[in-house]
N, C-alpha and C positions, 0 to 999 in steps of 0.2 A: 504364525507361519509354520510351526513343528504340525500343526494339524494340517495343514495345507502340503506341507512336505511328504507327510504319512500317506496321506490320499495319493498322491501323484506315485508314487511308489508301489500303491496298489492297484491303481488304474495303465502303468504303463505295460503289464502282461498285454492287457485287451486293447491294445491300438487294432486299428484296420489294416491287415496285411496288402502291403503292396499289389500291385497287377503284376501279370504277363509285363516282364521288360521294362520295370519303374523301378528307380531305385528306392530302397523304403526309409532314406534317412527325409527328402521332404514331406513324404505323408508321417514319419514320426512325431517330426517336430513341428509339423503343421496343428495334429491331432491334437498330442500332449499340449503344444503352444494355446490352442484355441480352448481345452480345461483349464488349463492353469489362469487363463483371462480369467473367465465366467467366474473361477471359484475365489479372483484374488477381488474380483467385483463384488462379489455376495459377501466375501469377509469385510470389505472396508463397509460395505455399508448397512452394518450390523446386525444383528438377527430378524428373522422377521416372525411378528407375534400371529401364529395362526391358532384358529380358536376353532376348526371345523374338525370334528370325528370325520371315519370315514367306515366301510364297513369293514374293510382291514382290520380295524382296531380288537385285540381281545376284548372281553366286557370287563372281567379282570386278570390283573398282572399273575396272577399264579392256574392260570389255565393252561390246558398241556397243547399246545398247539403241534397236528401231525398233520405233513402235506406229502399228497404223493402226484407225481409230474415227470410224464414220459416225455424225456426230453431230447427226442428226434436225434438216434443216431450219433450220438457222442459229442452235439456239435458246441455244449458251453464249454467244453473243455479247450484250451486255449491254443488255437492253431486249426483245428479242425473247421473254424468258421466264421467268416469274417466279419459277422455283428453279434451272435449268437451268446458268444462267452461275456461280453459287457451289458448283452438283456441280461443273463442268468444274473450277474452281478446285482442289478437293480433288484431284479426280482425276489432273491435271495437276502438280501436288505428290509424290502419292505414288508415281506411276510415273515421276516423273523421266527425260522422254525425250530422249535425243540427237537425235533425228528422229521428229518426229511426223507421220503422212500422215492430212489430216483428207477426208472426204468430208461433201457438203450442207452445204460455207460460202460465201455469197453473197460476203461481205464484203471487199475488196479485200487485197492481201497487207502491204499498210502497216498497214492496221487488224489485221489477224491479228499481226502484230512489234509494233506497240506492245501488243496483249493481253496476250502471252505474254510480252514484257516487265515487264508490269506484274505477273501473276500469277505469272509466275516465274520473277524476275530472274535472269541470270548473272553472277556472281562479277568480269567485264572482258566486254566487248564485248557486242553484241545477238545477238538470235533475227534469224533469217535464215527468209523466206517464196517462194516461187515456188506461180504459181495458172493451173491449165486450167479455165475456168468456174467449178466449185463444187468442184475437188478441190485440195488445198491441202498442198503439200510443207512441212512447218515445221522450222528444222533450227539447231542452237544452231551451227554453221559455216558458213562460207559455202558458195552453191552457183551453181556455173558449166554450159555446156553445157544452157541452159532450153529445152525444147519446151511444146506444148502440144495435138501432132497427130502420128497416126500413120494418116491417113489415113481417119477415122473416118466413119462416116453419120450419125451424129447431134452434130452440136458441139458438144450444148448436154452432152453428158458427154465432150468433150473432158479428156483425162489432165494429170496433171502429172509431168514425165519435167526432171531432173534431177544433177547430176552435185553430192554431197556431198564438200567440199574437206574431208577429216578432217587433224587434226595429225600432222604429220610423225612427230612424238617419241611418238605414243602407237598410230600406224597407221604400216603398210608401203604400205597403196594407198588410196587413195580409194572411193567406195560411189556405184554408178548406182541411182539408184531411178525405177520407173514405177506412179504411185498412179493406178488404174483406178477406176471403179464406170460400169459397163455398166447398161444399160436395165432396166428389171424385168418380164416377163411372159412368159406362159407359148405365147403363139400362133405360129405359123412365122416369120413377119414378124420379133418380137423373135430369134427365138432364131437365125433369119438374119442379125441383123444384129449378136447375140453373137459369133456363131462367124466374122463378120468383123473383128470388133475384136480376135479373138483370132489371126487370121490375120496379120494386119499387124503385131499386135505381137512376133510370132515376126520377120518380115520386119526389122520395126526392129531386131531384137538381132542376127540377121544382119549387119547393114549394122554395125552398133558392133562387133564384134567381128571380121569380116573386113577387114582391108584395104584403102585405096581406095577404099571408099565414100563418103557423104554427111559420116561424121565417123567416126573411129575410136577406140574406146579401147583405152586402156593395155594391154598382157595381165596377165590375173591379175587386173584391176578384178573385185571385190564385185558381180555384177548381181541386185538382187530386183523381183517385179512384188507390189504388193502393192495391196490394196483390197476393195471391194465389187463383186463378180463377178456379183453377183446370180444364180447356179446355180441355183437353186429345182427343174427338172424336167430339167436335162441337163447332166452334166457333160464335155460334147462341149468347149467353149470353155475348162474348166479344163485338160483334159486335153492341148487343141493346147499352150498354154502349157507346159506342166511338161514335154511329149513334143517338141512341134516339128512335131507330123503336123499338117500344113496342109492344109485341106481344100477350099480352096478352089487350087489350084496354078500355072493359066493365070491370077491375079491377082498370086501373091504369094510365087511362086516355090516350090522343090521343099520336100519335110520337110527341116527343118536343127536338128539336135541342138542346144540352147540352150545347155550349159554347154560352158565352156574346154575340155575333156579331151573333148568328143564324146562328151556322155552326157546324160541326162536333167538336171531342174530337181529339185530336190528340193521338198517342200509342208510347211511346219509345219503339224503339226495336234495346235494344244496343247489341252489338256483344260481345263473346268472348275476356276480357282484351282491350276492345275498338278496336280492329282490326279483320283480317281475314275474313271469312265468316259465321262463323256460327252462329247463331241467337236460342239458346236454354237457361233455367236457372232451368233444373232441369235435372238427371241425373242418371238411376237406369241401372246399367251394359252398356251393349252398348246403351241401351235406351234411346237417348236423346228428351227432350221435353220442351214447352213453357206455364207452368199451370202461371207464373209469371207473373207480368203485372205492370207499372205506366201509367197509362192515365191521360191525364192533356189536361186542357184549355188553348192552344196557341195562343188566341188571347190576350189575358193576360203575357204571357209564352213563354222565351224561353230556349231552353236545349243546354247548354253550352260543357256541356259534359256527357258523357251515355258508361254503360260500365258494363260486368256481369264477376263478378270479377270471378275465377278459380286458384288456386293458384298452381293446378299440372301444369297448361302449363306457370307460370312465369317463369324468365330465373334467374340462381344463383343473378345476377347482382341486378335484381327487386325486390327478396324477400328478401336481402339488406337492401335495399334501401327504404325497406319498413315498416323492421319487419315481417315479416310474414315467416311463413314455408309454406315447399311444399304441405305441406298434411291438411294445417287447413282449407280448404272446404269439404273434406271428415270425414267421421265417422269412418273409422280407423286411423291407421298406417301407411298402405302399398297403399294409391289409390286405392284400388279395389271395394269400396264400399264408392258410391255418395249419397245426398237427393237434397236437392235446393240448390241452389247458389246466394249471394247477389246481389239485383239489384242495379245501384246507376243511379243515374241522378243529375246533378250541374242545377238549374236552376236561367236565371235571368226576371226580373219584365221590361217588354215592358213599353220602356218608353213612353208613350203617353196618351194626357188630354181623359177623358171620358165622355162621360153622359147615360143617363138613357135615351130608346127612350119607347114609349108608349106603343112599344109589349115586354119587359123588356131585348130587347136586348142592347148593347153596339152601339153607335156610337162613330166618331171623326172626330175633324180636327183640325187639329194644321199652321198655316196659319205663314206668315214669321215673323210676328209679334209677334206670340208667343200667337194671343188671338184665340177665337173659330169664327166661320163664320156659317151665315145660309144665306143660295141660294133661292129663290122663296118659302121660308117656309119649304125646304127640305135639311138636310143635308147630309153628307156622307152617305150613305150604299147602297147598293144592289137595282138598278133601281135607285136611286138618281137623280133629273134632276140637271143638272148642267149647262146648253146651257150658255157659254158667260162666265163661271165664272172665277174671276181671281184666280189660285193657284200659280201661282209662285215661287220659291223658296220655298216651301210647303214639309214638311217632313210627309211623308205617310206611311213609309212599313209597307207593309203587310196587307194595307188598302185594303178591299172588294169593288171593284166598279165596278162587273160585271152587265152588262147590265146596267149601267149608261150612260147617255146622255151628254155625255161631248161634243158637237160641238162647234166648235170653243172657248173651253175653252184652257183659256193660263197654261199648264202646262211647260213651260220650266226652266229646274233645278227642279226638281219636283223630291224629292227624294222617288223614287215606290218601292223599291226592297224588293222583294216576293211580290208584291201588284197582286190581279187581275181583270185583264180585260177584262174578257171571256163576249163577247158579246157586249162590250162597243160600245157606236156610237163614234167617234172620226174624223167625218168629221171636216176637218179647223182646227184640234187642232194641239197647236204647242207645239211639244216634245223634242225641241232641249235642249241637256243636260241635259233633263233627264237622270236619274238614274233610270233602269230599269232590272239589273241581277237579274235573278230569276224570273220575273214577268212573272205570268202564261195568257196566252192570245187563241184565239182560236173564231171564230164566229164574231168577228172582223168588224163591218160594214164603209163602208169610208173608207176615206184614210188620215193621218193629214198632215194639210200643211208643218210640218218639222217635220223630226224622229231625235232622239240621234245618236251620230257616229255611225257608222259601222251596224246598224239596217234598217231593211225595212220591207214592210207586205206581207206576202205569204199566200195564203189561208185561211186570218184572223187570220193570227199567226203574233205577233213582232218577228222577227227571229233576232238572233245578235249572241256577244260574252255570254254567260253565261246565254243564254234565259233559260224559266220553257219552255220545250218543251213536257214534260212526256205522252206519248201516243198520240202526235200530230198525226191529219191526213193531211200527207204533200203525197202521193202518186203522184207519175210525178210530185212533183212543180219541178222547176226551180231555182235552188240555187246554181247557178253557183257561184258567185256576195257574197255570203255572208258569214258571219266570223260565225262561229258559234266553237270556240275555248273553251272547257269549259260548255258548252252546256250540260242541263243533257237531252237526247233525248230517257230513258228511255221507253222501248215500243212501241217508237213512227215508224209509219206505212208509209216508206218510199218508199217502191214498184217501181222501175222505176224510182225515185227520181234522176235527175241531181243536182251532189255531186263533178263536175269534179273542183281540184286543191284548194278546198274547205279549208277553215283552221278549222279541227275536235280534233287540238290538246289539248288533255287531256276531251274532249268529254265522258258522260257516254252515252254508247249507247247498254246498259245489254238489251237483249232480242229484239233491233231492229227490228224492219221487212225491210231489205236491199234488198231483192230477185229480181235480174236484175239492182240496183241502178246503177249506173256512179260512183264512186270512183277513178276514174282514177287519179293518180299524187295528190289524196289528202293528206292532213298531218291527221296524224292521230295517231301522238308518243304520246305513255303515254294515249290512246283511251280506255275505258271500253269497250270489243267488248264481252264480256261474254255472252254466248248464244244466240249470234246476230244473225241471218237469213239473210243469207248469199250467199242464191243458184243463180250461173248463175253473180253473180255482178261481174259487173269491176271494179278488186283492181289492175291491172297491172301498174307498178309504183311509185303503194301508201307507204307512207312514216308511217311506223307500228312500228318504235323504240319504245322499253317498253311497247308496247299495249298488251292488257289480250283476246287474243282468245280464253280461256278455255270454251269448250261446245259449240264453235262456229257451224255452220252449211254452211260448204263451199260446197257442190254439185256442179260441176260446176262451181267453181269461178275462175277468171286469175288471180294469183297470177303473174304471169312473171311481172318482174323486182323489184317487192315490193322489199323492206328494212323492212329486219328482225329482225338487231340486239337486242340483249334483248326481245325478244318478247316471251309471256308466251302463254303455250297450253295445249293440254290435256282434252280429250274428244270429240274432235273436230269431229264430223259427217260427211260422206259425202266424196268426192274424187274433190279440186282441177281438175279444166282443164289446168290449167297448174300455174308453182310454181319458183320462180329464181334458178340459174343453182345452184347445191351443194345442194340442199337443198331434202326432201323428206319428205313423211308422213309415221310414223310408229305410230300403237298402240295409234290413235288419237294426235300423238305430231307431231308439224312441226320440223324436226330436219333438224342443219343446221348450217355454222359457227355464233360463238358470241350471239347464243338466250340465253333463262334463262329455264334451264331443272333441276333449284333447286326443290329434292324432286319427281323427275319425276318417275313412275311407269314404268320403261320399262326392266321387269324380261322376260330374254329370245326373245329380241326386236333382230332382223336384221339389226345391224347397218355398215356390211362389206365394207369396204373402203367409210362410211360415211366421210367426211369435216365439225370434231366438232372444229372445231380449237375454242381458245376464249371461250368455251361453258362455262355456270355455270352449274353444276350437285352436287351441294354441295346434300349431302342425297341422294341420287339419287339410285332409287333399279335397280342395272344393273344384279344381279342376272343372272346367265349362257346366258346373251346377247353376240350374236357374234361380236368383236369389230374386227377382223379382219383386217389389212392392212388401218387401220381407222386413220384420223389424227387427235390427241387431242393435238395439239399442244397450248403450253395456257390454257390450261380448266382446270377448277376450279371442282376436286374429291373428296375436301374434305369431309372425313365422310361417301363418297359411299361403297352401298354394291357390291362387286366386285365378290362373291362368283362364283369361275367356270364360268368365264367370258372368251371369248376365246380371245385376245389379240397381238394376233400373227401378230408379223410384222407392229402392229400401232406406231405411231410416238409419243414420249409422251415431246417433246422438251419444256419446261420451265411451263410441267404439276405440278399442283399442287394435291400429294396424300396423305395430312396428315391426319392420324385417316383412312385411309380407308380400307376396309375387305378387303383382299387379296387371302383367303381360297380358294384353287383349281383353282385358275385363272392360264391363261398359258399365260405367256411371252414370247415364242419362238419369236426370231429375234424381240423383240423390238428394237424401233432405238429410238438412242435421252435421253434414259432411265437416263445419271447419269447428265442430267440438271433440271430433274424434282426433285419435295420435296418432299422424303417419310418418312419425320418423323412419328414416333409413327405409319405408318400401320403398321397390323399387320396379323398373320394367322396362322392357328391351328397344330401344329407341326404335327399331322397326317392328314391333309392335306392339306401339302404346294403347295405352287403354281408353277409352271413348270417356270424356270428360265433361261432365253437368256443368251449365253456365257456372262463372265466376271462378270455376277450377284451373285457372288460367297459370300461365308459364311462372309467374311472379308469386304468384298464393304456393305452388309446388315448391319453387324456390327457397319458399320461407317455411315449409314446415318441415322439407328436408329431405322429399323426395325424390330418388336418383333413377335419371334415365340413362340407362346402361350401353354404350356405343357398340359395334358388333367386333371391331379390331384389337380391343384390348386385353390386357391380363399377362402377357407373357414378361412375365416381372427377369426373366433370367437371359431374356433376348437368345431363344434357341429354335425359335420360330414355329413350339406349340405349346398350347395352354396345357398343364400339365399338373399333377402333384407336385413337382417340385416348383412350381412357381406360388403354390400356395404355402409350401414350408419357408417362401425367400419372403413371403407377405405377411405371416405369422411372427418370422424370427425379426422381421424390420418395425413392426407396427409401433408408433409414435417416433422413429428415426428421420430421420432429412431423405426425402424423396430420391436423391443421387444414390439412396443403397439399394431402388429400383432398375434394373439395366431398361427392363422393355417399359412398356406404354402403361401407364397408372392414370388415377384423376387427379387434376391440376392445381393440387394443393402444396404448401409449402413441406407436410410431412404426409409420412404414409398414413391413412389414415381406416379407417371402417369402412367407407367406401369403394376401396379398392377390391376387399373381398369382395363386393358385388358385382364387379367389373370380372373377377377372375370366373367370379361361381358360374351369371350369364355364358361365359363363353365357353368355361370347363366341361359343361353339360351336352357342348355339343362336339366337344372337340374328340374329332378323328385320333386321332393320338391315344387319348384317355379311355374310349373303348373298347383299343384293339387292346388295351396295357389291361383291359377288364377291372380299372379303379373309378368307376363311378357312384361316390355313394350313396346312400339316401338320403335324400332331399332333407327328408324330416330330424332324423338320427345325426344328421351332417351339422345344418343349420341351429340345431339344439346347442353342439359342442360347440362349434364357434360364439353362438350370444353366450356361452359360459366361459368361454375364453375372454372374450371382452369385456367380461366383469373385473377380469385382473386390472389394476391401477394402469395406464398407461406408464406413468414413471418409471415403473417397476419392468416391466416390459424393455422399456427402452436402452437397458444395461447391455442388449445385444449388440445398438450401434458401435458399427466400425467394426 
């Protein structure tokens, strides 16, 4: 109870403030009343053993985890917002940040330490704050070397710049951070006075880094710029940052390459809950966009894990798992109104000796011995002469040693990986076992007397398993002979390229230039083929299990005989010369037995006496597609929209159709029908689906599927079907019926079929579109069947 006491103590800052004209002691103790239940429930009934990661999770415990989260206008601070402050709570829990960079907090940095104190104590010592205006460094160590200017035009978004004192025993160097959020707007004037914020701030890490300047740091210091960049229409300002190309130069001196080694700044640019494709961290209606930004020095750096949290698209299971609700990145209730979204990045400290070279870049070498090494007066970097030198057993990655003169230098076991050697001399050198995945190569002169397994040189490229090939110019090489398994071959311009029997397994090869390649009989399962260019190539043969064709560009291609199973599409350009038998192109999708058509778009698609047998179509909008004399035997419906599908005479023999729409679909003469699974479909009593003999009212009965009445769902009796009738059907599921006000189905408790009574009516209800919370069918219907994978038992602690 002392832990339960502690919580409530913490949690009653963020009760919901009173209305206009309520006195706030019944919503206090309503509030508090209604945690302390939940939380005296989950104590009596002991811990519960979860076993599920999530992408939250560090990979490990001593990663330096930095997030930065413009957080709308002051509003987690307590009082400024009536849900705001107990999302940040959550939120600020589950992402557990080493250093948080907050932008739009007015509030002083004493107020911010004791918040973050209070919401989430550390184990000995305090939260540590430093504040430029409204951006706000927050840092569980202390932080020395505080700025709060780099020269800027507008002070009132003056930065907060910072120097984090990490622990000796868990870090090698310390971490600079500079938390930005630049002006917002789109006219010369802003984007003027961007591209000068962004000028100066190259000048500042200049001046940190070189020398003699105003302050200097450490070499090998961790440098990130991270914030709200506000980018909206030019990435000119992000671009000086990451490059150093200053554009403005009689201010602010020449371009100065930003990181230690005299290279570029690297960009996270983490996706959506660390997966899928989309790459945005701010959000105003359909508008999605990228003003958000952590830039950081990788040669120093690396990012373990990268990811923009979104908590409407986590699944029941992860907000869990998490703490968190569905709605605490949104500023309402109901999802419909977004701001920015938390970035995070785990990063760790490259472990490798450094020193100071004379132009204040970074050099290294770490030699087997573990001491440093100098060659003819020169060491590692960039043109570096090395003729003869011995590396052996030398651990390097991610060492710069383009256009270095390595001739007959001994690298073998010479551990390169990401190292590059764009331009290297590498006559006589011997490479045998090295360690080379990732190594970026390209101009390549020589040849070395021995390569690592499975590698050889193509037009001054190391070609292998797991080569850097990204935007390679290999046009017509000759790569019959080589593994390139893993291979990230993004961009890269293959044209005519002999590819025959080639191992491209699990290959990223997004955006390709293939056009006429040879692919014939190559592997290519598990392949990134995403908007590969594709016209005219020979894939007749090629082996495409689980490969991503989506936006691919086939004009012309031979598909004849590929192997398709699992293989994803969609958008696909272009017409195939020819495709394996069964198989055909609809609405840019390769449709065909055993592919993956999860979530596929094909409303009103030609699919008549298609061969889906095996197919996934989980979510799948079939919408009035003609399925006609079709065989899905095997294929995976869950969840599909079925609506006025015409179905006539398809085989549906050990089909899976649970959850899935059934409204005005016609079943005449299906065959096979009572081997399939139609739990929980379901369809709208005024318009049912036309039913093949024997499909009769008794047989639906018993397999479990629901005709949906057109009056029900308004679970809170306020006379419309609404979001919150779905939150009163969520929070009751497995409770006694009487915790329904309005009309449900006529079962002793609330049950799964009620959500199909709410959903039916929800999607048409007046109410729900003028409120603009209607949400996708597909993305909707997901989260729910993962909700109801939760135990009902466990659910049911909300009764009463």
């Amino acid at each position: 109870m002392v832990i339960l006491q502690n919580l409530m103590n913490r949690l009653y800052r963020f009760q919901p403030r009173a209305r206009r004209g309520q006195s706030p002691g019944p919503i206090r103790a309503a509030w508090i009343g209604g945690v302390l239940l939940v939380l005296i429930i989950m104590d009596c009934a002991g811990p519960v053993a979860v076993q599920a990661e999530t992408f939250i999770d560090r990979q490990q415990p001593t990663d330096l985890r930095v997030v930065s989260f413009n957080v709308w206008l002051n509003t987690i601070v307590p009082g400024e917002h009536p849900t705001q402050p107990e999302k940040f709570v959550r939120l600020v829990n589950a992402l557990d940040p080493d250093i948080l960079n907050l932008q739009e907090v007015y509030a002083d940095p004493a107020s911010v330490v004791s918040l973050l104190n209070d919401i989430a104590p550390l184990d000995e010592g305090t939260w540590h704050a430093h504040k430029g205006r409204a951006n706000v460094i927050a840092s569980k160590y202390p932080l020395s070397m505080q700025a709060t200017s780099i020269d800027f035009v507008a002070e009132h978004r003056a930065p907060a710049i910072a120097l984090v004192d990490l622990p000796d025993e868990r870090f090698k160097k310390d971490f600079y951070l500079i938390n930005h959020h630049f002006i917002v707007g789109t006219t010369d004037e802003v984007r003027e006075q961007q591209q000068r914020n962004a000028d100066a701030t190259v000048r500042w890490i200049r001046d940190a880094r070189m020398p003699g300047g105003m302050f200097d740091l450490p070499p090998g210091t961790p440098i990130a710029v991270v914030g709200d960049l506000n980018n909206s229409r030019s990435s000119a300002p992000l671009g000086t940052i990451v490059t150093g190309d200053i554009s403005d130069e009689n201010t602010f001196g020449s371009d100065f390459l930003p990181d230690w080694d005299n290279s570029p700044f690297a960009e996270s640019r983490p996706l959506i809950n660390g997966e899928g494709y989309e790459v945005y961290t701010a959000r105003f209606g359909s508008h999605k966009w990228r003003p958000d930004h952590i830039i950081y020095s990788d040669s120093v750096l690396n990012v373990a894990n990268k990811f923009v949290l979104n908590t409407v698209d986590m699944s029941p299971a992860e907000l869990e798992e998490t703490g968190l609700e569905v709605f605490d990145v949104t500023i309402d209730q109901v999802g419909s109104k977004f701001d920015h979204l938390p970035v995070v990045a785990d990063f760790r400290l490259v472990d490798i000796p450094w020193y100071l070279k004379r132009d204040g870049a970074l050099g290294w070498v770490y030699g087997r011995d573990g001491n440093d090494y100098n060659y003819s007066g020169n060491n590692l970097h960039p043109g570096a002469n090395l003729v003869g030198a011995d590396l052996a057993g030398a651990s390097l990655p991610a060492a710069d040693l383009s256009y270095a003169n390595l001739r007959e230098a001994d690298l073998a076991g010479v551990d390169l990986t990401g190292a590059d050697l764009t331009g290297a001399d590498l006559v006589g050198a011997d490479l045998a076992g090295a360690i080379v995945a990732g190594v970026k190569s390209g101009a390549i002169s020589g040849s070395p007397s021995r390569f690592p397994d499975q590698f050889k040189l193509e037009k001054g490229y190391l070609v292998g398993p797991h080569a850097n090939l990204v935007e390679a110019h290999l046009a017509g090489a000759n790569l019959r002979e080589a593994d390139l398994a893993g291979a990230n071959l993004t961009e890269a311009h293959l044209a005519a390229a002999n590819l025959r029997e080639v191992d491209l397994a699990g290959a990223n090869l997004t955006e390709a230039h293939l056009a006429a390649a040879n692919l014939r009989e190559a592997d290519l399962a598990g392949a990134n083929l995403t908007k590969a260019h594709l016209a005219a190539a020979n894939l007749r043969e090629v082996n495409l299990v689980g490969a991503d064709l989506a936006g691919a560009g086939l004009a012309g291609a031979d598909l004849a005989g590929a192997v398709l199973a699992g293989v994803k599409s969609g958008g696909i350009t272009g017409f195939p010369s020819g495709v394996p038998g069964q198989f055909k192109l609809e609405m840019g999708y390769l449709v065909g037995p055993h592919v993956d058509l999860a979530e596929a778009q094909l409303s009103g698609a030609n699919l008549r006496e298609v061969d889906l047998a095996g197919v996934t179509l989980v979510s799948a909008n079939l919408t009035s597609a003609v399925l006609i004399g079709a065989s899905l035997d095997g294929a995976t419906l869950e969840n599909a929209q079925l609506m006025g599908a015409d179905m006539s005479g398809a085989s549906l023999a050990n089909a899976d159709l649970v959850d899935a729409n059934l409204s005005g679909a016609i079943f005449t003469d299906v065959e096979s029908w009572a081997t399939a699974s139609w739990k929980y479909a379901f369809y709208g009593t005024n318009d049912g689906p036309t039913w093949a003999s024997g499909m009769d009212q008794a047989w639906r009965d018993s397999v479990g599927i629901l005709a949906i009445g057109p009056t029900s769902g308004d679970f809170n009796d306020d006379g419309v079907v609404d979001a919150a009738d779905y939150t009163m059907w969520k929070d009751n599921l497995g409770c006694d019926t009487s915790f329904l006000e309005g009309s449900g189905w006529s079962e002793a408790n609330v049950v799964r079929k009620d959500y199909r009574i709410w959903e039916m009516n929800f999607q048409t209800s007046e109410s729900a579109a003028e409120a603009g919370f209607i949400p996708e069918p597909t993305s909707f219907l997901l989260a729910f069947l993962a909700l109801i994978g939760v135990p009902l038992r466990r659910l049911a602690v909300r009764c009463g």
